[in-house]
N, C-alpha and C positions, 0 to 999 in steps of 0.2 A: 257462224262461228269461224274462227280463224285457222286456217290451216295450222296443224299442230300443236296448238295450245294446248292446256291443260284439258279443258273443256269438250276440246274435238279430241283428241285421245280417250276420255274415259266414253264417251257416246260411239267411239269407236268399238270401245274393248265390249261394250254393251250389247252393240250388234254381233259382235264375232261371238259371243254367248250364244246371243241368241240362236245363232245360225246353227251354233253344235250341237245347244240342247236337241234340236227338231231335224238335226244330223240324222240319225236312228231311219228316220221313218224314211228320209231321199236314198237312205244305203239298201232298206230295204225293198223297195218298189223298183229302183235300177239293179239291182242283182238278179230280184223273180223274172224282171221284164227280160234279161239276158243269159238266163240258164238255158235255152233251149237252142240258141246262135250256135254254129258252127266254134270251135276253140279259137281260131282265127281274128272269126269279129268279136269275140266277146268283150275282148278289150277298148276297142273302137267304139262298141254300141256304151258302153262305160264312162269313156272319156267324153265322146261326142253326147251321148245322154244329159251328164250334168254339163255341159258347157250351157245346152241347150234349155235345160230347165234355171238355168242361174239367168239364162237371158229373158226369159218369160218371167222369172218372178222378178227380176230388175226394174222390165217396163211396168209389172203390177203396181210394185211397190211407187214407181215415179208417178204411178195416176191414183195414186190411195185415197185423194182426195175425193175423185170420181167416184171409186169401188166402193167408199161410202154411204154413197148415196144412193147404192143400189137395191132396194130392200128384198130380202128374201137369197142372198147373196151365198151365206153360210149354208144355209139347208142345201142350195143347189148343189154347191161344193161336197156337202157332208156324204148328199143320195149319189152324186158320180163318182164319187169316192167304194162308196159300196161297192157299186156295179164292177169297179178295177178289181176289187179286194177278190172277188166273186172269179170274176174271167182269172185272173192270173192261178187262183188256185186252185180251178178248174183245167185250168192249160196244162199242168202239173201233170197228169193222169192221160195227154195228150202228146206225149212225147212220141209215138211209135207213129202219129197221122200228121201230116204235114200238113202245120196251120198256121196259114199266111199270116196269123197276129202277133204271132210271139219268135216263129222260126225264120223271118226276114229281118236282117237289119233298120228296114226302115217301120216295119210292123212294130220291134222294141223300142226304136227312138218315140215313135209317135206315143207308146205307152207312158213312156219312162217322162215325156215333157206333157202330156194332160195331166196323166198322174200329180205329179209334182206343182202342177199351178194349181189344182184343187186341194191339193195338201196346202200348198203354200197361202192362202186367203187371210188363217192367223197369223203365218208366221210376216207376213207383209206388214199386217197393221201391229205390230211389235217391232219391228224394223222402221218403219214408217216415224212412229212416236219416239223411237231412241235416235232417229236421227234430226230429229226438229229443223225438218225441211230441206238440210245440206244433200245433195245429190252425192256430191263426189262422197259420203260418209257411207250412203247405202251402195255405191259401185264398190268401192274398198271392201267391205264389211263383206260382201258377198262374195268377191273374188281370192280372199282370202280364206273360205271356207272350200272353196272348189277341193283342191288336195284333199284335205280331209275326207270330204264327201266320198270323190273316188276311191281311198283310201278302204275305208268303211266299207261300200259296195265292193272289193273285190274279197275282202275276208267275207261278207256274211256269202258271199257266189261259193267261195271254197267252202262252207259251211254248209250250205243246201245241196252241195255234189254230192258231199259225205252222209251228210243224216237228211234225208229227204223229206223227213217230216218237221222240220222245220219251217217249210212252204207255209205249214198250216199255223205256225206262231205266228210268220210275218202277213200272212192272210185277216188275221186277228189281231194286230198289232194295227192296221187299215182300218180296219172295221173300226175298231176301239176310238181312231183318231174320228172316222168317219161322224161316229155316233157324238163327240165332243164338239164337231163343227155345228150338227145339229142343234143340241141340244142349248149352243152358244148364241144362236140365230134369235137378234130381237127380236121379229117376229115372232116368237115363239115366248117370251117372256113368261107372259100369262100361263101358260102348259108348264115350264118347269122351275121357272125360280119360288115357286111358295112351296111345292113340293119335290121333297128327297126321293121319294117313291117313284117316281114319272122319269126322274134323271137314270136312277136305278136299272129301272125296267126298259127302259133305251139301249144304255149301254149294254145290258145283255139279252136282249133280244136280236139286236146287230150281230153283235159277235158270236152269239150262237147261229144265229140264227146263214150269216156267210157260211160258216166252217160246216154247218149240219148238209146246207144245199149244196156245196161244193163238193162235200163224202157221196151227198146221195144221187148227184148228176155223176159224177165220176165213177160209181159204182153201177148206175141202170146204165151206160154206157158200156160197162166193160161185160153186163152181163149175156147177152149176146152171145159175144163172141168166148164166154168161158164155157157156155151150153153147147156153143160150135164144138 
């Protein structure tokens, strides 16, 4: 397409959609990943966070052709997806021990840019297909979403200071996406597209199922030391 045209503008404004709708989920994962940081880096691990997750789903998205062809692609995304949703709201309840995963700055970057390439698998091949091939459509589209992203990730951070249980939305809010990567995964066609029941029972087995084990690690944890 032609730089500027009709054509590349509306495939433009399409990606920058796209990127806000799935905004949500990059504000939430980079806020939990950096609640725990020093007040200092919180900002840093914030900024540096989405620089670094916009550069991994950049080169996703320029090899989508590849990631196509990888079968079994979505489930692996869906299940490392859990496993964050799990740690982070777990970490939550870990604030008083010093835990090289979430209270280092490089501990939160590396959360905040896995996280985010596993989240990002759909939002790539949606980006991918609105840009019908033009590179420079998916750099633009992406790097015009950065603000925003940051933006987002420091209200939902002032949000989780304040009402703590919040963690446990955005924990669920993961899980939720997690179970939709799954559920999405052609391999798996046969298991949920004839039935509603199976898709169902997915998604809430996931999301109960993160927030119940994250209550109940977090609680056999603390009980110890409340017996102390």
């Amino acid at each position: 397409m032609e730089l500027f045209s009709p054509g590349w503008l509306s495939a433009l404004l399409a990606i920058v959609l796209i990127d806000l709708v799935l905004a949500g989920d990059n504000a939430i994962v980079i806020a939990l990943a950096a609640r725990n940081l020093p007040t200092h880096l919180r900002k840093r691990a914030i900024v540096w966070g989405t620089v670094g997750a916009v550069a991994v789903r950049t080169l996703m998205t320029i090899g989508v052709v590849w990631l196509l062809k990888l079968p079994g692609l979505m489930l692996a995304g869906g299940l490392g997806l859990v496993w964050i949703a799990y740690k982070l709201l777990v970490d939550q309840h870990n604030d008083r021990v010093a835990h090289p995963h979430v209270s280092t700055f490089w501990g939160a970057m590396k959360t905040i840019v896995v996280a985010d390439a596993l989240m990002g698998v759909d939002n790539v091949l949606g980006i991918a297909g609105a840009a019908h091939g033009s590179i420079d459509l998916v750099v633009i589209g992406l790097l015009i979403s950065v603000p925003i992203v940051v933006w987002g990730s420091t209200i939902v951070l002032r949000a989780v200071e304040r009402l703590p249980i919040l963690t446990y939305a955005g924990a669920g809010v993961l899980a939720y996406t997690a179970a939709h990567m799954i559920i999405s995964e052609p391999l798996l066609d046969a298991v949920f597209d004839p039935s509603f029941a199976s898709r169902l029972v997915t998604y809430s087995v996931l999301v109960a199922g993160v927030l119940g084990a994250g209550w109940w690690t977090a609680h056999r944890g603390s009980a110890p030391s409340s017996a102390a």
